[in-house]
Backbone as CSV, one residue per row, in Angstrom:
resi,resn,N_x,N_y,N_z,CA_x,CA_y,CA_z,C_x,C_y,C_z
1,UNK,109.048,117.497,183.070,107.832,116.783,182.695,108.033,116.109,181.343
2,UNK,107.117,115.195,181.281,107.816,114.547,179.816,106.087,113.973,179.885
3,UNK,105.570,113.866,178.384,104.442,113.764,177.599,104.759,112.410,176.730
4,UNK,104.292,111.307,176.963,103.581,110.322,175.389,102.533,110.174,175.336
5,UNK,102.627,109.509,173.802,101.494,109.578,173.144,101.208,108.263,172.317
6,UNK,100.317,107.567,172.402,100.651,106.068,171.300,99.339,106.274,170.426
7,UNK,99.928,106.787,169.352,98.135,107.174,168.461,97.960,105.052,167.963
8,UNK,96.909,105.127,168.367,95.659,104.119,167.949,95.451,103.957,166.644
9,UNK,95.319,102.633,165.821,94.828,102.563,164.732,93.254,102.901,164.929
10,UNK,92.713,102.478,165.884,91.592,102.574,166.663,90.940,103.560,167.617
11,UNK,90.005,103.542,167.516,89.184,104.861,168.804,89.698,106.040,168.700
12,UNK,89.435,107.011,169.629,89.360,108.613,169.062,90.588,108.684,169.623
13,UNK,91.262,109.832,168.535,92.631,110.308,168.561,92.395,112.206,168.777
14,UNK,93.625,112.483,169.660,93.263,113.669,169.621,94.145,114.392,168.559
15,UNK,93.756,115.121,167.680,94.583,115.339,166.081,95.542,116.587,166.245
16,UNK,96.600,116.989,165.800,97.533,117.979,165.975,96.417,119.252,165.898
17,UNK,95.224,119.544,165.176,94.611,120.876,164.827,93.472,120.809,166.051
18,UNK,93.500,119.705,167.453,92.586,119.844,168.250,91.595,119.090,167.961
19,UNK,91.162,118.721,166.545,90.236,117.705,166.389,89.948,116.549,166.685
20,UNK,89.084,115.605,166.427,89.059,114.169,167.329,88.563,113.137,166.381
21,UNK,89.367,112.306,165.873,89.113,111.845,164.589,88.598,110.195,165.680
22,UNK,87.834,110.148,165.352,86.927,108.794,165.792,87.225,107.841,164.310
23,UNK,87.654,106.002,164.953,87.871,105.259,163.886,87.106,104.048,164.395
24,UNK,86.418,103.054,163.828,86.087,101.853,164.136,86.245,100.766,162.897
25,UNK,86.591,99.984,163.245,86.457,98.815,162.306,85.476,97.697,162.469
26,UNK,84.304,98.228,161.893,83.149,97.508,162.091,82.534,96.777,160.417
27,UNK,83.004,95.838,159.768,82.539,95.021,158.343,81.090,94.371,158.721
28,UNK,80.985,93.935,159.802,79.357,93.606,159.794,78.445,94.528,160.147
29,UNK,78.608,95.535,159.714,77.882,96.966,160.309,77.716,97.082,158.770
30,UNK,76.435,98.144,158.528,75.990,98.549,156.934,75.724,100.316,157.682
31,UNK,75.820,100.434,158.453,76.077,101.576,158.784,76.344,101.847,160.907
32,UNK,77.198,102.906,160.815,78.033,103.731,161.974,77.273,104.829,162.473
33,UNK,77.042,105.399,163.319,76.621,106.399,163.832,77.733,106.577,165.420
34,UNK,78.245,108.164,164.724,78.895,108.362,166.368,77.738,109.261,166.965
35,UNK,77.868,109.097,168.558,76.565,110.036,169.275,77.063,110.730,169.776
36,UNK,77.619,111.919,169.991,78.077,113.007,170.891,76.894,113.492,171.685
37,UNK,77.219,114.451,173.235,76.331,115.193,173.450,75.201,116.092,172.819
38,UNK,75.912,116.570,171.655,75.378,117.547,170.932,74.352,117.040,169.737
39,UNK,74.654,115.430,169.651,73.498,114.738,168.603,74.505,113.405,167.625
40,UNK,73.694,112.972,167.057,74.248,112.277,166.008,75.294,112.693,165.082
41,UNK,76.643,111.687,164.357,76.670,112.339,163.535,77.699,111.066,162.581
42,UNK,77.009,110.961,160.977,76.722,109.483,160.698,78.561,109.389,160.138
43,UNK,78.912,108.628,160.319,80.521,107.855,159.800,80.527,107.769,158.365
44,UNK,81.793,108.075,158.204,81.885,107.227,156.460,82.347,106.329,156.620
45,UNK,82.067,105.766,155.481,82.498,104.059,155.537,83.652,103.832,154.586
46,UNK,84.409,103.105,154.388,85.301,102.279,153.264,85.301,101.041,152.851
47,UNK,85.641,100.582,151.999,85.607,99.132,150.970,86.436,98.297,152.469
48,UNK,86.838,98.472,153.027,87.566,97.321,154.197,86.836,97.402,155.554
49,UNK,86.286,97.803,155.830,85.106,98.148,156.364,85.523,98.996,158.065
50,UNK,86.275,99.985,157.662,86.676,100.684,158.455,85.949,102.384,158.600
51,UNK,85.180,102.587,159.390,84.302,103.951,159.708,84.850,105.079,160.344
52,UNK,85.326,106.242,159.877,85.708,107.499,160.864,85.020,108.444,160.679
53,UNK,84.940,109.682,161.445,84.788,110.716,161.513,85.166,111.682,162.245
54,UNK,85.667,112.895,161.299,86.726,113.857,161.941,85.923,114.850,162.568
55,UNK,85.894,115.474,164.235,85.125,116.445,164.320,86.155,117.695,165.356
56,UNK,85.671,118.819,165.446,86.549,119.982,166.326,85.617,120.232,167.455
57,UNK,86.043,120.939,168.370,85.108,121.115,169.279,85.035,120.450,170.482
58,UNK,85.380,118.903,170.225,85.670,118.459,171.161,86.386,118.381,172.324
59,UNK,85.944,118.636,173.429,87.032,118.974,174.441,86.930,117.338,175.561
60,UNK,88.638,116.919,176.181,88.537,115.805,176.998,87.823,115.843,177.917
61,UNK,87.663,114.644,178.236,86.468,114.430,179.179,84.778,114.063,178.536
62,UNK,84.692,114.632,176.981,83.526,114.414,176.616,83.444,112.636,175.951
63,UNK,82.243,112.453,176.569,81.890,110.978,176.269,81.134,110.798,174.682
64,UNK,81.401,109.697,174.264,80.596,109.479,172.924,80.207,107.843,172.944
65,UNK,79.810,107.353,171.899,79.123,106.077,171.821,79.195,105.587,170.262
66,UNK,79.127,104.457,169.852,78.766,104.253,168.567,77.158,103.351,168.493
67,UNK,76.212,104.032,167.718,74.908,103.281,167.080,75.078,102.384,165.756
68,UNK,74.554,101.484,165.563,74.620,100.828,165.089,73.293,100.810,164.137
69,UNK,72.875,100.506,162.956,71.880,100.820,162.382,70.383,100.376,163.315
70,UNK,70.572,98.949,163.609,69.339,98.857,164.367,69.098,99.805,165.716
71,UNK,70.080,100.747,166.232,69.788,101.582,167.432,70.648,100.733,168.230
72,UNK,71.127,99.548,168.456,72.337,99.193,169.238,73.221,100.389,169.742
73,UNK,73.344,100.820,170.795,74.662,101.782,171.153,75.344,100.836,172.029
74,UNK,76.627,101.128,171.343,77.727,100.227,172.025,79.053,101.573,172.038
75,UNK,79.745,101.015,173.182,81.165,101.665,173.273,82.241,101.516,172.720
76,UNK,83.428,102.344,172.852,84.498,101.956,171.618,85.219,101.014,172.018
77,UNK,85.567,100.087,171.520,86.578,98.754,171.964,87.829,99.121,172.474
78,UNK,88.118,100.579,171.493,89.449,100.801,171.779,89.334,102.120,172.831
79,UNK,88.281,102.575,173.562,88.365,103.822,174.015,89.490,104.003,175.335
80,UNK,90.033,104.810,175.365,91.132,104.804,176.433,90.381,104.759,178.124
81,UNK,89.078,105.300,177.931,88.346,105.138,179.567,86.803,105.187,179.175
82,UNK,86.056,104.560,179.955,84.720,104.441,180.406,84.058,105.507,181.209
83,UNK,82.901,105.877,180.928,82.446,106.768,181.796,81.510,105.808,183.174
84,UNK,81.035,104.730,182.710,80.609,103.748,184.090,80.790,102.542,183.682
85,UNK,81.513,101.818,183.406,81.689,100.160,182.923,81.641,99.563,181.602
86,UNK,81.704,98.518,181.010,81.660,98.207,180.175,80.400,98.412,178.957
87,UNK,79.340,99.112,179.283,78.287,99.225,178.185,77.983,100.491,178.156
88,UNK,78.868,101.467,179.248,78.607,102.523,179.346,79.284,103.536,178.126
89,UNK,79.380,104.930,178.488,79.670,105.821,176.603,81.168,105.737,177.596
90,UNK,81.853,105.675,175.969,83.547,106.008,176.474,83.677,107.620,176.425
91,UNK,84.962,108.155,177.045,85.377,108.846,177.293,86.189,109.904,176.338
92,UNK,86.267,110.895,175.637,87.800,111.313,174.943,88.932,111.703,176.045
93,UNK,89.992,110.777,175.732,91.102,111.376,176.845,92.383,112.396,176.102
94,UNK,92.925,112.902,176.480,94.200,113.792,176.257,95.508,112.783,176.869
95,UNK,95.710,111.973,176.074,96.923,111.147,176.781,98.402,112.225,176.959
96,UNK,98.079,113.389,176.840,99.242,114.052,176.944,98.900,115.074,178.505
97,UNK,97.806,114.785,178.953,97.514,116.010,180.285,98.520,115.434,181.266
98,UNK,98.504,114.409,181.773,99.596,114.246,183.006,100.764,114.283,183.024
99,UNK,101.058,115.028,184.006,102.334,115.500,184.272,103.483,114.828,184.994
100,UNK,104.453,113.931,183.788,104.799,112.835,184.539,106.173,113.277,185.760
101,UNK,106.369,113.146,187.256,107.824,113.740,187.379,108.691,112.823,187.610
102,UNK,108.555,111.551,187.555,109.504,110.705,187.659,110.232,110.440,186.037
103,UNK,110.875,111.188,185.461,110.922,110.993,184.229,112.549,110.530,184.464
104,UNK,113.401,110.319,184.838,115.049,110.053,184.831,114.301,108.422,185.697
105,UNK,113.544,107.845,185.639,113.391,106.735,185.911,113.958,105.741,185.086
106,UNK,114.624,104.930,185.085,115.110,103.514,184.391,115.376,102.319,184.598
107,UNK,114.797,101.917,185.972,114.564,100.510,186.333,115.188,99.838,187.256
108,UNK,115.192,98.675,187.614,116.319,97.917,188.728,116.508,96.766,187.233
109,UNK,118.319,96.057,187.410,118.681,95.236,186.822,117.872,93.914,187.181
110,UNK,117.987,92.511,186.201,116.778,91.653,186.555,117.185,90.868,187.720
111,UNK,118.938,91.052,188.192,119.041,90.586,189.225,118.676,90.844,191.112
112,UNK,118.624,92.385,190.625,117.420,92.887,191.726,116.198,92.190,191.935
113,UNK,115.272,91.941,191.031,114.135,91.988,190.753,113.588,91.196,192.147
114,UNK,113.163,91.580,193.051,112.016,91.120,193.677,110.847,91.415,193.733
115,UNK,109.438,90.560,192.940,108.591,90.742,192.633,107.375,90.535,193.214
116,UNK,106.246,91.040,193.602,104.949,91.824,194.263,103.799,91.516,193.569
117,UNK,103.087,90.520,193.191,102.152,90.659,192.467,100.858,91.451,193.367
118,UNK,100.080,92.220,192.634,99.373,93.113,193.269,98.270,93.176,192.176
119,UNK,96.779,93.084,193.070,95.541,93.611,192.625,94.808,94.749,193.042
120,UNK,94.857,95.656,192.376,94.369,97.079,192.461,93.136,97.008,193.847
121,UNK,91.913,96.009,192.987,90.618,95.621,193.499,90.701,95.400,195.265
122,UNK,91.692,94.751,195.631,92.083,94.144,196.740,92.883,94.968,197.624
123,UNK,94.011,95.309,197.135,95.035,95.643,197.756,95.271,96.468,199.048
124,UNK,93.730,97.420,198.056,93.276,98.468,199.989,92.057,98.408,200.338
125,UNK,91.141,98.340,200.858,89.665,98.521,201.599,89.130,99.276,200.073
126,UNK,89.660,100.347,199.448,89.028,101.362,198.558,88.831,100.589,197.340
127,UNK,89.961,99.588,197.020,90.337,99.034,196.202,90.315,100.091,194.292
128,UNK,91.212,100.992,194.696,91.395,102.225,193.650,92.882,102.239,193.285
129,UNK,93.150,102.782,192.374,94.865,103.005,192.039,94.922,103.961,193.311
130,UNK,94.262,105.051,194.018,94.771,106.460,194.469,94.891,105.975,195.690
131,UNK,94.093,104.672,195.959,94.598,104.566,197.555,95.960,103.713,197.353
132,UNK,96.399,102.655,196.400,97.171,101.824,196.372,98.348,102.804,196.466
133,UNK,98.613,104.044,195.858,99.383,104.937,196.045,99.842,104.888,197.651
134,UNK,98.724,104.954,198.403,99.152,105.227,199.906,100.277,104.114,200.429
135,UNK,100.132,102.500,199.699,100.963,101.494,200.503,101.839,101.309,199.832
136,UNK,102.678,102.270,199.108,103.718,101.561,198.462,104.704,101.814,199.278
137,UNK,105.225,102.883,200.120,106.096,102.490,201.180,105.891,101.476,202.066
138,UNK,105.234,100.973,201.864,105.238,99.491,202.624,105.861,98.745,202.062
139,UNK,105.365,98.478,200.865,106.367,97.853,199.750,107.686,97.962,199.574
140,UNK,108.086,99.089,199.318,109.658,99.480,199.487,110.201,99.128,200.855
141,UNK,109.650,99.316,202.110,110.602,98.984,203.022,110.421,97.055,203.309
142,UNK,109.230,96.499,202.579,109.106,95.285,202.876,110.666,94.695,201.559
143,UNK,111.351,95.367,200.693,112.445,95.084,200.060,111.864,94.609,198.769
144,UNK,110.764,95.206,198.413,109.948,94.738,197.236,111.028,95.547,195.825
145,UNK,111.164,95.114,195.078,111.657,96.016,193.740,110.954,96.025,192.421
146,UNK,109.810,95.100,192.246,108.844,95.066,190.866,107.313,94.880,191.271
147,UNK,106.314,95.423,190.839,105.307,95.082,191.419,104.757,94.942,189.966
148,UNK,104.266,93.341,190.255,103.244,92.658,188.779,101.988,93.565,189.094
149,UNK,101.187,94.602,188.685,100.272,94.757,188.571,98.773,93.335,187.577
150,UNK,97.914,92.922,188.093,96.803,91.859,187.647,95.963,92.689,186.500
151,UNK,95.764,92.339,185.678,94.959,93.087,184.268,93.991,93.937,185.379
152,UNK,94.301,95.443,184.647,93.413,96.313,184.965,92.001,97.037,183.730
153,UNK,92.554,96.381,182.649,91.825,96.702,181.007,90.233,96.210,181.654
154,UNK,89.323,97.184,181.415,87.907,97.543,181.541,87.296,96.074,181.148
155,UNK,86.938,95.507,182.213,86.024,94.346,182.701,84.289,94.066,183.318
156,UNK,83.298,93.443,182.887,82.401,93.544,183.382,82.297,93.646,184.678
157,UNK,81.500,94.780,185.310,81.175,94.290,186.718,82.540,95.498,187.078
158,UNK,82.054,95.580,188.708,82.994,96.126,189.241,84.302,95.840,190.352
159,UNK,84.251,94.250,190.371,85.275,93.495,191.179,85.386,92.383,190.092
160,UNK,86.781,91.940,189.748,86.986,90.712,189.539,88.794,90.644,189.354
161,UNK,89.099,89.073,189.108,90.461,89.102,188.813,90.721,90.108,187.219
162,UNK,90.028,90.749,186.859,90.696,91.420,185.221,91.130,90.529,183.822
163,UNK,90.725,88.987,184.159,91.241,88.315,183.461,89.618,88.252,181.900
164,UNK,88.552,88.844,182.398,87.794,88.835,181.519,87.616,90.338,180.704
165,UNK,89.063,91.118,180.625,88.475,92.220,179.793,88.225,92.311,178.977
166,UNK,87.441,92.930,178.631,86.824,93.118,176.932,86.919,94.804,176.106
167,UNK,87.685,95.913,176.818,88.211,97.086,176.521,89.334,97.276,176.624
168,UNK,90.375,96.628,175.960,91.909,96.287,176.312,92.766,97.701,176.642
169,UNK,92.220,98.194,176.458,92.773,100.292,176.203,92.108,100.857,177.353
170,UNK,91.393,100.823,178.008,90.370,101.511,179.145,91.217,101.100,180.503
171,UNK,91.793,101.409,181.498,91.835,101.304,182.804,90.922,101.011,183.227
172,UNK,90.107,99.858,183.971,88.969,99.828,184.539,88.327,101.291,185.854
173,UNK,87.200,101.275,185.112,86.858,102.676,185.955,86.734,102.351,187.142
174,UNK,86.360,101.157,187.804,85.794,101.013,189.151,87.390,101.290,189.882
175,UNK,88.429,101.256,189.363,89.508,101.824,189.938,90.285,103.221,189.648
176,UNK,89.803,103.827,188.831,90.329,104.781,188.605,90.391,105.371,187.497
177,UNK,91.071,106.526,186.911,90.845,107.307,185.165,92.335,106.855,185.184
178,UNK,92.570,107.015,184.032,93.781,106.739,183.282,94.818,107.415,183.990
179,UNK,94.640,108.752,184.335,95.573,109.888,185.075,96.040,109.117,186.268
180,UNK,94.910,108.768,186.850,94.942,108.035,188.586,96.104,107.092,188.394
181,UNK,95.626,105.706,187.117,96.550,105.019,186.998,98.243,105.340,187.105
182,UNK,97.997,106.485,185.906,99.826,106.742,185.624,100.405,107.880,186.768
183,UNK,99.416,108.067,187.539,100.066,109.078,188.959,100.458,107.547,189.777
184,UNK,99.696,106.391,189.552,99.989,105.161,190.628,101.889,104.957,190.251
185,UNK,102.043,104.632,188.804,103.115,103.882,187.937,104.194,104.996,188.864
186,UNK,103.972,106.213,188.649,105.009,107.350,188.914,105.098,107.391,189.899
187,UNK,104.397,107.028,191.294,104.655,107.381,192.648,105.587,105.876,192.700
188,UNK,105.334,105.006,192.291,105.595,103.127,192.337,107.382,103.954,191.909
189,UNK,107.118,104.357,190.534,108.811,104.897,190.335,110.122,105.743,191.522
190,UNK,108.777,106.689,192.006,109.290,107.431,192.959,109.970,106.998,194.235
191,UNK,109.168,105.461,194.378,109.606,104.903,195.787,110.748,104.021,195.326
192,UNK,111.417,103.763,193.879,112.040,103.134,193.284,111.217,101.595,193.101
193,UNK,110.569,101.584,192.805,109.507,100.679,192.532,109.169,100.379,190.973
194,UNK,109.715,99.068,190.055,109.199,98.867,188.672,108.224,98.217,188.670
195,UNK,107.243,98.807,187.740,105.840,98.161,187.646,105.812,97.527,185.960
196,UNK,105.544,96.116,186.431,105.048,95.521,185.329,103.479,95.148,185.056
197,UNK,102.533,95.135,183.738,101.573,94.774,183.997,101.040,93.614,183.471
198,UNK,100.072,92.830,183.881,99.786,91.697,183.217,98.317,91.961,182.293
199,UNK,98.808,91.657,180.989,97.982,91.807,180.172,97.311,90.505,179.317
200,UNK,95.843,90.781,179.121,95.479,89.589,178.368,94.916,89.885,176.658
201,UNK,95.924,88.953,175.860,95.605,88.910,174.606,94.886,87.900,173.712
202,UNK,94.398,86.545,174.285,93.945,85.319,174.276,92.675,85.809,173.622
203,UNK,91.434,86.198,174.686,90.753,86.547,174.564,90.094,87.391,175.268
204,UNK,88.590,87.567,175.161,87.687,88.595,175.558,86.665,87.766,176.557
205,UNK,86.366,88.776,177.672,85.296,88.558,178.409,83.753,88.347,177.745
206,UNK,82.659,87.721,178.728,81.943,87.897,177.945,80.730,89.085,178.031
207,UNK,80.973,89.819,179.189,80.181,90.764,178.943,80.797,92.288,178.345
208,UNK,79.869,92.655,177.600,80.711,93.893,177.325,81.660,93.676,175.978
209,UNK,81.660,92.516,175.216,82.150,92.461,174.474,81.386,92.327,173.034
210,UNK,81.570,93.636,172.484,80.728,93.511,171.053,81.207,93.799,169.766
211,UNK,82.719,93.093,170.001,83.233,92.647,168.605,82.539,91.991,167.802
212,UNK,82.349,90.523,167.890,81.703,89.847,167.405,80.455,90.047,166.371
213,UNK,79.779,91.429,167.372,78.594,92.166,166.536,78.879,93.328,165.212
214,UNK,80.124,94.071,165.870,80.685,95.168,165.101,81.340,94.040,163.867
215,UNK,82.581,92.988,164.279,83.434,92.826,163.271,83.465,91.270,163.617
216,UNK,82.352,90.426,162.779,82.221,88.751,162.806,83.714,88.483,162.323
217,UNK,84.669,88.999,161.641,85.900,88.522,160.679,87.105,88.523,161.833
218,UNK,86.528,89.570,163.315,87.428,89.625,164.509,87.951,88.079,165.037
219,UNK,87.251,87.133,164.993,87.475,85.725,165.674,87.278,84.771,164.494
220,UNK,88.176,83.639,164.581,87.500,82.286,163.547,86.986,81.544,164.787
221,UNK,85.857,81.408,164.189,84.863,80.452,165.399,85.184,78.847,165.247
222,UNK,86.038,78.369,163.799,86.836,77.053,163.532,88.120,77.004,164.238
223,UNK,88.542,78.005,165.025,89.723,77.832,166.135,89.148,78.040,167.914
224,UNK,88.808,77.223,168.538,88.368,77.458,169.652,89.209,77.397,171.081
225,UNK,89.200,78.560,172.280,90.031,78.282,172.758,88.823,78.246,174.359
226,UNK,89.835,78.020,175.245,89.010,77.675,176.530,87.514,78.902,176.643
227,UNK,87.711,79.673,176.375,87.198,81.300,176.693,86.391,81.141,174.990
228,UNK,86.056,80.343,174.005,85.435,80.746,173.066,86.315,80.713,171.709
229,UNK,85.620,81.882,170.097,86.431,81.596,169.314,87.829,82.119,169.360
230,UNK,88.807,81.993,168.902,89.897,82.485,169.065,90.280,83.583,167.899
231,UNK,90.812,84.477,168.413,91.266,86.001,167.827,91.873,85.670,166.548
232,UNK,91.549,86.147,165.562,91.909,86.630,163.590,93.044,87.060,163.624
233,UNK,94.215,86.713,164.403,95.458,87.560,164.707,95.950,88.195,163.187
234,UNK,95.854,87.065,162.037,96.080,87.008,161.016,95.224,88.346,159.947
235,UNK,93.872,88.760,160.628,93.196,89.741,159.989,94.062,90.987,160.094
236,UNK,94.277,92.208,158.867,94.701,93.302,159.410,94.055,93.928,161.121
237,UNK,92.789,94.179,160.899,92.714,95.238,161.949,92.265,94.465,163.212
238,UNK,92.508,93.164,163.133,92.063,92.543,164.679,93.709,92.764,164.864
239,UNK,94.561,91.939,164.381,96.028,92.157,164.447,96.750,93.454,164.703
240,UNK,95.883,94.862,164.680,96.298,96.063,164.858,96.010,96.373,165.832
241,UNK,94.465,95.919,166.550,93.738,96.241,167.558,95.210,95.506,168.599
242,UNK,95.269,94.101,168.434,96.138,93.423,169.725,97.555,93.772,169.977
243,UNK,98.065,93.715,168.765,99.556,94.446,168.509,99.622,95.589,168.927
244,UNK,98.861,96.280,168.798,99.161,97.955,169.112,98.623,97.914,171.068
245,UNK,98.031,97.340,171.941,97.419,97.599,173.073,98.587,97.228,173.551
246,UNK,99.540,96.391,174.123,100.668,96.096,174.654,101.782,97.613,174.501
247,UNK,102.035,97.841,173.505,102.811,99.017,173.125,102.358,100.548,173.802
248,UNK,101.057,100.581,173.381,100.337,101.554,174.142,100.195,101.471,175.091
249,UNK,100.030,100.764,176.200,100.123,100.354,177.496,101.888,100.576,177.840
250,UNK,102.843,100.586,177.266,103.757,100.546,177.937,104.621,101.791,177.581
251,UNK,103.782,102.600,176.313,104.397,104.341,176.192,103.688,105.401,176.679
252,UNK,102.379,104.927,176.861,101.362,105.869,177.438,101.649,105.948,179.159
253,UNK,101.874,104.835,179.637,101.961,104.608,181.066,103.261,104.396,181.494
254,UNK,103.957,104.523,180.804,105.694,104.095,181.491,106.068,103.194,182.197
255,UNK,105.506,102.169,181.417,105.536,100.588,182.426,106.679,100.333,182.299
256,UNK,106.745,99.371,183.116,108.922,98.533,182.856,108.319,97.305,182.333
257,UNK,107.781,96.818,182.076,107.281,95.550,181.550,105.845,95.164,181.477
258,UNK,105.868,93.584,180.954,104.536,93.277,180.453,104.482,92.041,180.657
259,UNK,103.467,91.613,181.529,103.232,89.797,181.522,102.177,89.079,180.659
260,UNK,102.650,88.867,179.911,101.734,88.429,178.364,100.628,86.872,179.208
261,UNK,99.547,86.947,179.318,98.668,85.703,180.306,98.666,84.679,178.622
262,UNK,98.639,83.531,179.255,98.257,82.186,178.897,98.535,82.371,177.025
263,UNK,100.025,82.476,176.890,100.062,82.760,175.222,100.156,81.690,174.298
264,UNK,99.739,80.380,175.378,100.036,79.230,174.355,98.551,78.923,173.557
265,UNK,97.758,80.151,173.976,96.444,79.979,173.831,96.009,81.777,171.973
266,UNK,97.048,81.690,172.524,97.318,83.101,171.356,98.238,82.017,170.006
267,UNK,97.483,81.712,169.352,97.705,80.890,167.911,97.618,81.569,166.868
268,UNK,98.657,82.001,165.968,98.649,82.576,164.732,99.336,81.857,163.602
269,UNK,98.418,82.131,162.408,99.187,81.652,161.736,100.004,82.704,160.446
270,UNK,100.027,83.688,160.828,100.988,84.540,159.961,102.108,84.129,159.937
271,UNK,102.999,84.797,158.915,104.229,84.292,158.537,104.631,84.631,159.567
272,UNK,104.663,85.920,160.517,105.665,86.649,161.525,104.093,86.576,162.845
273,UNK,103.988,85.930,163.612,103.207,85.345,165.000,103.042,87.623,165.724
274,UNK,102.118,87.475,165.768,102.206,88.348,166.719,102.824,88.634,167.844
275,UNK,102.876,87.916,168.635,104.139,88.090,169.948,105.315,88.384,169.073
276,UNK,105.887,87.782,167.928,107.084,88.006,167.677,107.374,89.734,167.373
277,UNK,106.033,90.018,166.383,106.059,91.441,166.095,105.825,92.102,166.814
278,UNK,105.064,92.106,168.511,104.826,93.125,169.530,106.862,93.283,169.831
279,UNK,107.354,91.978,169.792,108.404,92.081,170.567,109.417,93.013,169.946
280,UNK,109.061,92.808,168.863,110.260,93.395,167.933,110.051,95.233,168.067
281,UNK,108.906,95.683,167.760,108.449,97.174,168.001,108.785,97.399,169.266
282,UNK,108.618,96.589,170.380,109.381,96.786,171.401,110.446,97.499,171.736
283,UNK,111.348,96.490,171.087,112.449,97.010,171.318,113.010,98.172,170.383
């Protein structure tokens, strides 16, 4: 069995002493409130306008929320799963519970590569990771060797192409928990099957998305792209939020790759471009 882990600059981490240190980066906020089952309980703040709070007790599976001073409850941007969709309370996960057994997995060369693009939503009547599990010997004997998985990151609504997510870290629930997902990646391994996924960094959907409200400094609204303003790549923690979801997506889940959507639309002007720096941690 083999365990990763990609700690988050963002959303709740589960801490070496069991604790669950909740982080948001919210500057247009004058105050944080996390909501647990058990009640309120108010954030500290810092001069960069980043909010945590460390608590014990917490066990996975428990959902939380962030309030916002006017009573706004919104979910974590970065939460690893949803408890019902995009406005619903996120989840705390244990990215270390599944038990991966395809672990001596290492890929087909790119001259193998025959590639499968595949939508979760579609693919079976159930449209779930746990049934997609059922057709991958189909796949393998149809001489398939890579299957593009279509953005699965937590999207309004419960059918669509995935191209409007707005929880880049969440598996969309209407298909499955995070576990479901990486039991899909590992059975896909098992049949000798590499899964790549297609991810979107451009921008955000529009429902369900409440950056804008938490952190106005997230987008310059003087750079506009088809989908709205375009991403602060250049800000520390929008640049941490995007940089870090690709990486985490591909140590948490044991992907073989990543199809970066429409990057001529991802404009930075840092000295070092973001794609360049996802690529480089990459490797």
């Amino acid at each position: 069995m083999e365990f990763r882990s990609f700690e988050k600059s963002w959303g709740a981490e589960i801490q070496a002493d069991g604790s669950v240190l909740f982080r948001l980066w919210a500057p247009g906020q004058q105050q944080i409130t996390l909501r647990l089952a058990d009640g309120d309980h108010l954030m500290s703040a810092s001069d960069d306008g980043w909010y945590q709070r460390q608590l014990g007790g917490i066990q996975p599976g428990a959902t939380y929320n962030f309030v916002l001073a006017d009573g706004t409850v919104v979910p974590d941007p970065a939460a690893r799963a949803q408890q019902s969709g995009v406005n619903g309370p996120s989840v705390v996960v244990d990215p270390r519970h599944y038990a991966w057994q395809h672990t001596d997995w290492r890929g087909h060369a790119w001259q193998e590569t025959v590639v499968y693009e595949l939508h979760i939503g579609t693919f079976t009547p159930e449209g779930t990771f746990e049934a997609a599990i059922t057709r991958l010997p189909y796949l393998q004997a149809l001489g398939i060797t890579m299957i593009e998985v279509l953005p699965v990151s937590q999207f309004g609504g419960n059918r669509g192409w995935g191209y409007d997510g707005v929880l880049l870290y969440a598996p969309h629930s209407a298909y499955g928990s995070p576990d479901d997902f990486k039991a899909f990646v590992d059975a896909a391994h098992g049949h000798g099957l590499s899964v790549v996924l297609d991810i979107v960094l451009n921008h955000f959907g529009p429902e369900g998305n409440y950056l804008p409200l938490l952190a106005p400094d997230f987008f310059h609204k003087e750079r506009m792209t088809p989908w709205g303003a375009g991403i602060a790549y250049d800000v520390d923690a929008a640049r941490r939020y995007i940089v870090e979801a690709p990486l985490y997506w591909l140590q948490e889940y044991h992907l073989d790759g990543l199809r970066f959507d429409a990057i001529d639309q991802i404009e930075d002007t840092s000295s070092k471009h973001a794609l360049i720096e996802i690529a480089e941690r990459i490797r």
